[in-house]
C-alpha positions as CSV (number, residue, x, y, z in Angstrom):
1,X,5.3,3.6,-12.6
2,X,2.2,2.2,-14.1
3,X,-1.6,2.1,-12.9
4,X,-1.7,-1.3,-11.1
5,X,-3.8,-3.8,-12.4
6,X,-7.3,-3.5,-10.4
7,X,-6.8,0.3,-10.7
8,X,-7.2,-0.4,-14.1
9,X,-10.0,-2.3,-14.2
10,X,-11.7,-0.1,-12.0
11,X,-11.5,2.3,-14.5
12,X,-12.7,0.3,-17.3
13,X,-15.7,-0.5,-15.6
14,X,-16.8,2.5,-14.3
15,X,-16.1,4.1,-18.0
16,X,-18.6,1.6,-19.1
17,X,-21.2,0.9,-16.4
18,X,-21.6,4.2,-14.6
19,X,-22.2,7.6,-15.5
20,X,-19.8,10.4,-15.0
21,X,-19.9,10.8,-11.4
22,X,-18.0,14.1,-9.1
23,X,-15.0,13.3,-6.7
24,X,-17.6,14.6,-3.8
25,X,-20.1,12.1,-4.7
26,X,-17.4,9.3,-4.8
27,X,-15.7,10.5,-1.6
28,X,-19.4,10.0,-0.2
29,X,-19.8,6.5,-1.1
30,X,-16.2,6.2,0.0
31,X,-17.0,7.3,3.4
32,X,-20.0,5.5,3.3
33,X,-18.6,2.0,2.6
34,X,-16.0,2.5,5.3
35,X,-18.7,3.0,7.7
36,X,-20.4,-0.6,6.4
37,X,-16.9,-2.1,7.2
38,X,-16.9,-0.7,10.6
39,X,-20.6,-2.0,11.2
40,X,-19.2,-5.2,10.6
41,X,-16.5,-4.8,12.8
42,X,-19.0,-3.7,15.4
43,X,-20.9,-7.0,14.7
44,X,-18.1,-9.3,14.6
45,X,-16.6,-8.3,18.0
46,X,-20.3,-7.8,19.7
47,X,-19.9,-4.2,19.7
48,X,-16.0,-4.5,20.8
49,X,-16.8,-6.0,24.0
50,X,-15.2,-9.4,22.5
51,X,-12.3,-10.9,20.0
52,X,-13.2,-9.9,16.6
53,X,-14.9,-13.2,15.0
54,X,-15.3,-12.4,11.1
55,X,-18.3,-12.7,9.8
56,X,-19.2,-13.2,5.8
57,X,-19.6,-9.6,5.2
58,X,-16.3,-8.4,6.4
59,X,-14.5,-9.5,3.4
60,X,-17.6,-7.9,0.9
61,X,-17.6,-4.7,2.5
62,X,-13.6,-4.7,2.2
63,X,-14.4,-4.9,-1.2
64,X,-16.9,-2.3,-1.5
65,X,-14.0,0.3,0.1
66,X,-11.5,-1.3,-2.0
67,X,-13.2,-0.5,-5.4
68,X,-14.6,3.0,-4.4
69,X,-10.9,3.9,-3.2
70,X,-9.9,2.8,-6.6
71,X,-12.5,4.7,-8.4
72,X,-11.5,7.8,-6.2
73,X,-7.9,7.3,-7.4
74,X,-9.2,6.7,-11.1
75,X,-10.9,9.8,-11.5
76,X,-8.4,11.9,-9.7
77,X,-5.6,11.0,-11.6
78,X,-3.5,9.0,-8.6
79,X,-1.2,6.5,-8.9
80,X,-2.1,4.1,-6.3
81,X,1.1,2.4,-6.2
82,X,3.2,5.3,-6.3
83,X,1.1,6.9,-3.4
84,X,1.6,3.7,-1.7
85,X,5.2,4.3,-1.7
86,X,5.0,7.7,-0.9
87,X,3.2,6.8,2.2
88,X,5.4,3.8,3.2
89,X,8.8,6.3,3.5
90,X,6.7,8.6,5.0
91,X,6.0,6.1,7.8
92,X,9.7,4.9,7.4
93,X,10.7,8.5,7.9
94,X,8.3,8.6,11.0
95,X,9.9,5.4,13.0
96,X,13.4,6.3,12.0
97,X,12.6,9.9,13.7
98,X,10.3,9.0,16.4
99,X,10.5,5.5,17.3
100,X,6.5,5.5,15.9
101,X,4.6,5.4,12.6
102,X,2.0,7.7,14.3
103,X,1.5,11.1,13.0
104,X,1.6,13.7,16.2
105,X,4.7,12.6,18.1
């Protein structure tokens, strides 16, 4: 199977616009954008005492995990797409077994 397209271009532009950079410091930034998504969640559902009204930074700071996630995969050598499919008969596995996809049944 071959790198999807965005993994690709992930790679291309942080082979141009950034310098080498470690899996820890990536992982970081990872973690780091995720907790920006969940700020906005916390500020889109008044800190989850209401529905979840999305505001303009939701879909940005999607984006933000999205691209570090891909960079993560790019310097690590992972096939999104195949880890994708990995994961999804994995869950498969899990529902067939347990009646659940989560882990811990």
């Amino acid at each position: 199977m071959s790198k999807p397209k965005s993994q690709k271009l992930v790679a291309e532009f942080i082979a141009k616009e950034f310098k080498p950079t470690s899996v820890g410091a990536w992982l970081l930034d990872f973690e780091s954008e995720v907790g920006e998504l969940a700020k906005e969640w916390l500020k889109g559902s008044d800190y989850g005492r209401g529905e979840l009204e999305l505001q303009e930074g939701w879909a940005e700071e999607m984006g933000d995990v999205f691209f570090v996630l891909l960079a993560l995969a790019e310097i690590t050598d992972v096939d999104l797409e195949e880890a994708l499919g990995k994961a999804i008969n994995k869950y498969e596995r899990r529902i067939e077994n347990t009646g659940s996809a989560a882990s811990g049944n």
